[in-house]
C-alpha positions in Angstrom: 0.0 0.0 0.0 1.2 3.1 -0.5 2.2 5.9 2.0 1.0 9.2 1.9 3.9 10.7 0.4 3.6 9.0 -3.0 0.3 9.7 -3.2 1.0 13.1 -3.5 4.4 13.0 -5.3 2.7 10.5 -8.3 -0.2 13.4 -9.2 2.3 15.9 -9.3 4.7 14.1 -11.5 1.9 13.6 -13.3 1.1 17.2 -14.2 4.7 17.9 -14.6 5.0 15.6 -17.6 1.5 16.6 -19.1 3.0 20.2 -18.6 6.1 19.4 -20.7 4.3 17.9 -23.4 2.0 21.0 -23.6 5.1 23.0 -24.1 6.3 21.0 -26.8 3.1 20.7 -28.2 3.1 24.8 -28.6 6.0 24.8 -30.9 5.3 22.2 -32.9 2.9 22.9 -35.8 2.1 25.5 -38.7 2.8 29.1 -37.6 1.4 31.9 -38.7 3.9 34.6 -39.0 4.8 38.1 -39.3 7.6 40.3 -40.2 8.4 43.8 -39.7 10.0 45.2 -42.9 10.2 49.0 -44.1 7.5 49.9 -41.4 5.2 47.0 -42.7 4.0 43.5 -41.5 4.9 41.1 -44.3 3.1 37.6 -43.3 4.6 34.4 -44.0 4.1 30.9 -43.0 6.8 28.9 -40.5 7.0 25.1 -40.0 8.4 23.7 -36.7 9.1 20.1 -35.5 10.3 18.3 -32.4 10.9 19.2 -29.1 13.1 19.8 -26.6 17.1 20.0 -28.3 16.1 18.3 -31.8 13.4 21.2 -33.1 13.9 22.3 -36.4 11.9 24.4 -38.6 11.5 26.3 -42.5 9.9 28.8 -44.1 8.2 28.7 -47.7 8.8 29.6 -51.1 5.2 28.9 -51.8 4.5 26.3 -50.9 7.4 24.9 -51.4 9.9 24.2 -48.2 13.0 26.6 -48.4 16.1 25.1 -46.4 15.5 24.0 -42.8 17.6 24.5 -39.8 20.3 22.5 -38.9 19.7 22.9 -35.0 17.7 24.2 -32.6 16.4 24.2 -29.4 13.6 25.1 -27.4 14.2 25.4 -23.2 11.8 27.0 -20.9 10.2 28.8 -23.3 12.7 30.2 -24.9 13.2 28.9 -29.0 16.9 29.1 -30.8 16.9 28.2 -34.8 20.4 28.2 -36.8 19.7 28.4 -40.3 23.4 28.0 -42.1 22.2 28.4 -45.3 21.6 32.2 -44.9 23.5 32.3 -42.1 21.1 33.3 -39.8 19.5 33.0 -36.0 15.7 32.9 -35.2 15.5 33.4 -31.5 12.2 33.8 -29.7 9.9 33.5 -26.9 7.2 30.8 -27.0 4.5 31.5 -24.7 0.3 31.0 -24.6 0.3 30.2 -27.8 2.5 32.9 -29.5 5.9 33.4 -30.5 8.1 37.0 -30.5 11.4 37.3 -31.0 14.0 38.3 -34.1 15.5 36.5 -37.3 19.3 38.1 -37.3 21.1 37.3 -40.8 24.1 39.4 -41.8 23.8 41.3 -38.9 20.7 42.7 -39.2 17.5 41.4 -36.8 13.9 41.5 -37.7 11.4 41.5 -35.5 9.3 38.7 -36.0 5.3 38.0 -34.7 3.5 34.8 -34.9 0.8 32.3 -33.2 -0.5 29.4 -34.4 -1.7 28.6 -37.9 -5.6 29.2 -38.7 -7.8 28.4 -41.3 -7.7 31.3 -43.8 -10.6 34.0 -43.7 -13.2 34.2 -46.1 -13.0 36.3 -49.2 -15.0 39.6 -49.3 -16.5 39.6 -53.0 -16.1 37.9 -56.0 -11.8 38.1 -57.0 -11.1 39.4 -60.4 -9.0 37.9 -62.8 -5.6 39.4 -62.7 -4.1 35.9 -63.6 -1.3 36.2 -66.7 1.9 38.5 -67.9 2.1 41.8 -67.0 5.0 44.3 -67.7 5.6 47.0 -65.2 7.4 50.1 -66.6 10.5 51.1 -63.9 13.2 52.9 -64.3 15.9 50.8 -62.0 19.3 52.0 -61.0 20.5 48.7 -63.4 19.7 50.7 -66.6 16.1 48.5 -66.8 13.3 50.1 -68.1 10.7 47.7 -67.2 9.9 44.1 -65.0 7.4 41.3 -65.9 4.7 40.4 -63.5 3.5 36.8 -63.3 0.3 36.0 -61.7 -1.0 32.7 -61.1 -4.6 32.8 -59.6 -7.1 30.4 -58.7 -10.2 31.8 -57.5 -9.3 34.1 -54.6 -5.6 32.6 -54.0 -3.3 34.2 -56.4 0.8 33.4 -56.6 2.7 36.0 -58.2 6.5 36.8 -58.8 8.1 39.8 -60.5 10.9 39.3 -62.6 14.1 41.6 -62.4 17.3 41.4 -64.6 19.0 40.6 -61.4 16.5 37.9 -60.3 13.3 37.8 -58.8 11.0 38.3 -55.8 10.2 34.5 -55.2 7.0 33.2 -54.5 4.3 36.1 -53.9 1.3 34.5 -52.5 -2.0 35.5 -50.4 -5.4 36.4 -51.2 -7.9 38.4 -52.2 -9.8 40.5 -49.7 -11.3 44.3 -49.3 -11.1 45.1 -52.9 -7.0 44.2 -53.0 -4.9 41.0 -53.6 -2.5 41.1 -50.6 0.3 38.7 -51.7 3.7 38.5 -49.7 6.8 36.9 -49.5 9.2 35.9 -46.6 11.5 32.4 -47.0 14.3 33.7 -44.4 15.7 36.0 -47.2 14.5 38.9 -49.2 11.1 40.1 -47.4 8.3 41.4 -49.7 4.4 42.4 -49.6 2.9 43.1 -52.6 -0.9 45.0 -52.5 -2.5 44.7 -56.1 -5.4 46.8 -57.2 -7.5 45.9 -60.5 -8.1 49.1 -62.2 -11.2 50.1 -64.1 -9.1 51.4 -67.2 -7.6 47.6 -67.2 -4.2 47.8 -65.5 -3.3 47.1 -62.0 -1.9 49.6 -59.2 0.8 47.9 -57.4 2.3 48.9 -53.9 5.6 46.7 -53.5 7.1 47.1 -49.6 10.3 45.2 -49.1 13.9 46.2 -47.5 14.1 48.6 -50.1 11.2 50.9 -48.5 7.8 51.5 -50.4 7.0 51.9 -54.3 4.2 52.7 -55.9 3.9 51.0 -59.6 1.7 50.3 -62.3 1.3 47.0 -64.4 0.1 47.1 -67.7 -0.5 44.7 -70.4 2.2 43.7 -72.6 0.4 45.9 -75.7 0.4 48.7 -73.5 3.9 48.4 -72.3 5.2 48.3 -75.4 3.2 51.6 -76.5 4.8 53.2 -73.3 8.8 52.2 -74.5 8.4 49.5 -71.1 10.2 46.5 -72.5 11.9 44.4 -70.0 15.7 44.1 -70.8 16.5 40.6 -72.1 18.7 38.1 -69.9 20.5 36.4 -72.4 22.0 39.9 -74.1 22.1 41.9 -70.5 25.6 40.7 -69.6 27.9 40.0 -71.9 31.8 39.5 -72.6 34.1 41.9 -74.3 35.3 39.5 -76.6 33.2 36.1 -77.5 36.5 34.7 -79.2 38.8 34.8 -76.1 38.8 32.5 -73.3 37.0 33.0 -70.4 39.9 33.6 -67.8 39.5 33.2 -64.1 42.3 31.9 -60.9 41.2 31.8 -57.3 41.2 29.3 -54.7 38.9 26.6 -53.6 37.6 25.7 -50.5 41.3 24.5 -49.3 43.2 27.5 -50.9 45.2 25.4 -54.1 44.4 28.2 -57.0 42.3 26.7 -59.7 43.1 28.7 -63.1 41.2 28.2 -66.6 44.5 27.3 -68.4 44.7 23.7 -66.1 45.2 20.7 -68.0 41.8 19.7 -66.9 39.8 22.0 -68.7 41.5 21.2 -71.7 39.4 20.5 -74.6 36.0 20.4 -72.6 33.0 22.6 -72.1 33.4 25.1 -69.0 29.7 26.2 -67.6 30.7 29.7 -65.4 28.8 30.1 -62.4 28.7 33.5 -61.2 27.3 33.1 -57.9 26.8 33.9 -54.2 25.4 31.5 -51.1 23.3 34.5 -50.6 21.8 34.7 -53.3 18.4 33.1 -53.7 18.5 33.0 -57.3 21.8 30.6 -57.1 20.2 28.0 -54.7 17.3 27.4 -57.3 19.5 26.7 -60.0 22.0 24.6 -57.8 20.5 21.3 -58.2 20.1 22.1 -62.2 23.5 22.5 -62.5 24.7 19.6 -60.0 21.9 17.4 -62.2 23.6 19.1 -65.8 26.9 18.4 -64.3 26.1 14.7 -63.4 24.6 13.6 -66.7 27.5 15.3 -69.4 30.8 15.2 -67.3 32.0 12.0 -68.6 31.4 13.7 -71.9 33.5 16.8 -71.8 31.1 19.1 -69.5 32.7 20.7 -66.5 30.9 23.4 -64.0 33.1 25.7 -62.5 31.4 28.7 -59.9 33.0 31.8 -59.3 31.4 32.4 -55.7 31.2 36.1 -54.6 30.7 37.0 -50.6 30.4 39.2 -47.9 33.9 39.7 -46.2 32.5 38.0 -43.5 31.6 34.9 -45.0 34.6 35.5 -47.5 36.7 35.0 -44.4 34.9 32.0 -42.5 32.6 30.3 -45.6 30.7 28.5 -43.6 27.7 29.3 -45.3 29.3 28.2 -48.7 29.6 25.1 -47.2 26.5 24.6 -45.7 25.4 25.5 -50.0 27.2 22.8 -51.6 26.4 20.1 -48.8 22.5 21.1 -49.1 22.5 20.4 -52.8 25.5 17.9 -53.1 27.5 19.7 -55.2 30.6 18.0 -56.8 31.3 20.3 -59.7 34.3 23.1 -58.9 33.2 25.9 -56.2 36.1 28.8 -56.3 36.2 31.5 -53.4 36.7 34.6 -55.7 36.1 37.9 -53.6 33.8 40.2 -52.1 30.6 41.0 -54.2 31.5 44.1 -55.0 34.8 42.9 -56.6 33.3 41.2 -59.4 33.5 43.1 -61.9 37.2 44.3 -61.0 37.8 40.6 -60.7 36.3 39.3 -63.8 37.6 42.3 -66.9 36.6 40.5 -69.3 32.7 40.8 -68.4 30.6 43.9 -69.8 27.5 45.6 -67.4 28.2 42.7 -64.8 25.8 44.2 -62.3 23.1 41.6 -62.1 
């Protein structure tokens, strides 16, 4: 029989371990987040798993998964998230079903808001179709005179991306509500909330808030663009070489610091794909496992993939987020260390408008 003591001690140990699993249970799950960017709330979804010192978590692209943490930890209440593909610390307070606390990547924090995920409110009114291409006329500090909009839409749900020389915005998505699509973006990089407005006279207003501050735009259709002189400069002609005839030149270390030059013996006589590229560059970790794939199928016939990898001083320095790049996407083609980002033009002559 037992005394009186265990009586006690057995409830209490009890409640203590339905208490634990009520914490864990409040981290785990969809979150419905926010961030602060440019004096705006961008919302974005986060996934978190596990408990206790093996919680991980991601953001979307989408709703694709973008690259998860590699540890993390959550301790009375308090949640820690390395992310070493952007380099970059979510730490925040979990408590009564919310979670505050900031995202820090390249020394800079954001504040970020967020509780747990619910079902999506209704639609106000019936959405217009603002599905297709669109071309809006800017004037950008690259010599552009226009982007392209794409809009994906399905009822009220639209996806959207714009389309710069120098990339993109990634996956723009939301709904729409209160007259305007509200579409946003926010995959542990490049923050953006994107208000669209159908116009009666066809076109669509645009309000585009991102680290950049807040723009006011137009989209037209491609007729109209054109009218206008808004014609999206063309990728394949934006950057180009000084001299198509001449050999691509380029010497600078790899990962272990032996110099790797175009004139080795072992690029003799083959096809050399040049990758100008950053880790922190969103753009680059989408086309990472096309080039890995390209580089897998035609090496044994001649193909080789050399990138030319351009970085913060920081990461310059200590690459550990270069590393954490080619081990996400199993890289085995040649990854050189060639500078700073802003040396790549000084470092690369040969190039012409290299400023994408």
């Amino acid at each position: 029989m037992p005394d009186v003591k265990t009586k006690f001690i057995a409830p209490i140990i009890m409640l203590w371990a339905l208490a634990a699993g009520a914490r864990a249970e409040t981290v785990a799950g969809r979150w419905d987040a926010t961030a602060d960017v440019s004096g705006a709330s961008i919302p974005f979804e986060l996934q978190i798993d596990g408990a206790g010192d093996a919680v991980r978590g991601h953001f979307f692209n989408g709703e694709r998964p973008t690259n998860p943490s590699a540890e993390g930890a959550i301790e009375n209440g308090h949640l820690h998230l390395v992310f070493p593909s952007y380099a970059a610390v979510l730490d925040a307070t979990v408590a009564d079903g919310k979670l505050e606390g900031t995202y820090t990547a390249g020394g800079h924090a954001t504040a970020i808001h967020a509780v747990k995920a619910r079902a999506p409110a209704s639609s106000s009114g019936l959405a217009p179709r603002i599905a297709g291409e669109w071309i809006i006329p800017y004037h950008s500090p690259k010599g552009e005179t226009a982007w392209r909009l794409i809009v994906h839409q399905k009822g009220a749900v639209a996806e959207a991306a714009i389309l710069r020389i120098d990339g993109d915005t990634g996956t723009l998505s939301g709904r729409f509500s209160q007259g305007v699509f509200q579409l946003s973006h926010y995959a542990g990089e490049r923050p953006a909330l994107l208000e669209v407005t159908p116009r009666t006279d066809g076109s669509l207003g645009l309000v585009l808030i991102d680290q950049s501050g807040r723009r006011e735009l137009s989209a037209l259709s491609a007729d109209r663009a054109k009218a206008a002189g808004a014609t999206p400069s063309d990728p394949m002609n934006f950057t180009t070489v000084s001299d198509k005839a001449a050999p691509f030149a380029f010497n600078f270390p790899d990962l272990t610091g032996k110099a790797v030059s175009n004139a080795d013996s072992r690029f003799r006589h083959k096809v050399v794909v040049i990758d100008i590229m950053g880790s922190w560059c969103p753009n680059c970790h989408d086309e990472a496992p096309y080039l890995q794939a390209l580089y897998a199928k035609h090496r044994h016939e001649g193909l080789e993939v050399v990138a030319l990898d351009f970085e913060q001083p920081d990461q310059l320095a200590k690459p550990d987020r270069l590393r954490a790049f080619i081990q996400r996407y199993g890289l085995t083609y040649t990854v050189l260390l060639a500078g700073q980002i802003k040396e790549a033009p000084a470092k690369l002559p040969q190039t012409v408008n290299l400023n994408a």
